[in-house]
N, C-alpha and C positions, 0 to 999 in steps of 0.2 A: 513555127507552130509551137514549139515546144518552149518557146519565151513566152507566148502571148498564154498558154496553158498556167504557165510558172504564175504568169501575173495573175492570173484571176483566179490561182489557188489563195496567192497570198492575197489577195486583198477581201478575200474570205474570210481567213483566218485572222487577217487584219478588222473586222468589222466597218466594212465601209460603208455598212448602211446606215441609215440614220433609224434611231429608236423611236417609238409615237412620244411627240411633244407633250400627249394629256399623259401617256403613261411615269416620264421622267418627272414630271414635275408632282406630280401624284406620289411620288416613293421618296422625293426631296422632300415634298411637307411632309410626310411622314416619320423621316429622322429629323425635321425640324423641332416636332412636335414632341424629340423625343419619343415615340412610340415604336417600342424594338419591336414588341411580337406583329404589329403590322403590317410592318417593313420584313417579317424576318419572313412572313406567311408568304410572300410575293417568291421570295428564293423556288429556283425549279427543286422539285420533290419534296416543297412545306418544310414546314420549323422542324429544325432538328435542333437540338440543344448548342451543335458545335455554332451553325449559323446564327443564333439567335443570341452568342456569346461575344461573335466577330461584330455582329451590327452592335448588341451595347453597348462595344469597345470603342466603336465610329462616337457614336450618341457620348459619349462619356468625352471621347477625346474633344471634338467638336465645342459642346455647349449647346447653347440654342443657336438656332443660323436662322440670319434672315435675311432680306435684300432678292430673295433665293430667283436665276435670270436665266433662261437658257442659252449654250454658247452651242457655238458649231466644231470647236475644236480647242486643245489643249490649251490653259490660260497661262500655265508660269513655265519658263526655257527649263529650269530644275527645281524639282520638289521631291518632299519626302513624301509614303502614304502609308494609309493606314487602311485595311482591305477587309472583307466579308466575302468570302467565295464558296461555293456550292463545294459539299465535301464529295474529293475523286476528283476535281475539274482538273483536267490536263493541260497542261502548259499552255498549249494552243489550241483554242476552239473557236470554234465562227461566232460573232455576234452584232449585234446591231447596238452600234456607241449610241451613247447618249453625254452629255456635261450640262452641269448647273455652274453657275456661279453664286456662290452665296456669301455671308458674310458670319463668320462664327464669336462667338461673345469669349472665346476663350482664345482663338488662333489670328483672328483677324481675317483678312483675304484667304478665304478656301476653296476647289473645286472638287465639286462629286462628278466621279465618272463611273455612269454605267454601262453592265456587258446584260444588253437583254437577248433572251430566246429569242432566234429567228423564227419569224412567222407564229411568233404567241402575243396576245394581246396585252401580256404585262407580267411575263416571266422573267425574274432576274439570275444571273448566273453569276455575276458579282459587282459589289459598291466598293469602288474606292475613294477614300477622303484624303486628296491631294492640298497639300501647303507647300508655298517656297520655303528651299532653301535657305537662310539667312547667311550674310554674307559672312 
């Protein structure tokens, strides 16, 4: 009882649900487009300056992205990233993943993974902008 408790805490805090498809791709054209206060409006508790400094840091790092595809799960064995996270978010929180695949004019092959608000129709808690490793 207390294994199967374990498990369904962690796969909680693991975000094992899947985020709405129109919502992930909605917040991916929106750093495509470049558009940080957009993108930054979506964070749970609205634009605060720190959020809205992490996405232009995405936006900047990135370039434009296009190709933009949705995946079911992680696309490179090892990458570096680059993050946007609701300020106070604690190490571990529940959320509902989301991943893009997209293709960036400055990085090449990129993936956005999002942590959306469970049970919000398009609350984000944080973007991250995953790239491989280089050998």
């Amino acid at each position: 009882m207390k294994h199967r408790n374990a498990l369904a805490l962690l796969s909680m805090l693991c975000g094992a649900a899947q985020a709405s498809p129109t919502c992930t791709l909605e917040v991916a054209s929106l750093l495509s487009q470049g558009n940080v206060f957009a993108a930054a409006a979506r964070f749970d508790g609205g634009i605060s300056n720190s959020v809205q400094k992490q996405v232009s840091t995405i936006t900047t790092a990135a370039g434009a992205l296009s190709n933009l595809s949705l995946a079911d799960r992680p696309l490179f064995a090892k990458s570096t990233r680059v993050s946007a996270v609701v300020p106070g978010l604690p190490d571990r929180y529940a959320y509902d993943g989301a991943w893009v695949n997209a293709r960036s004019s400055k990085l090449g092959a990129v993936q956005l993974h999002m942590a959306i608000k469970p049970g919000s129709d398009c609350t984000v808690l944080a973007i991250h902008l995953d790239r491989p490793l280089s050998n």
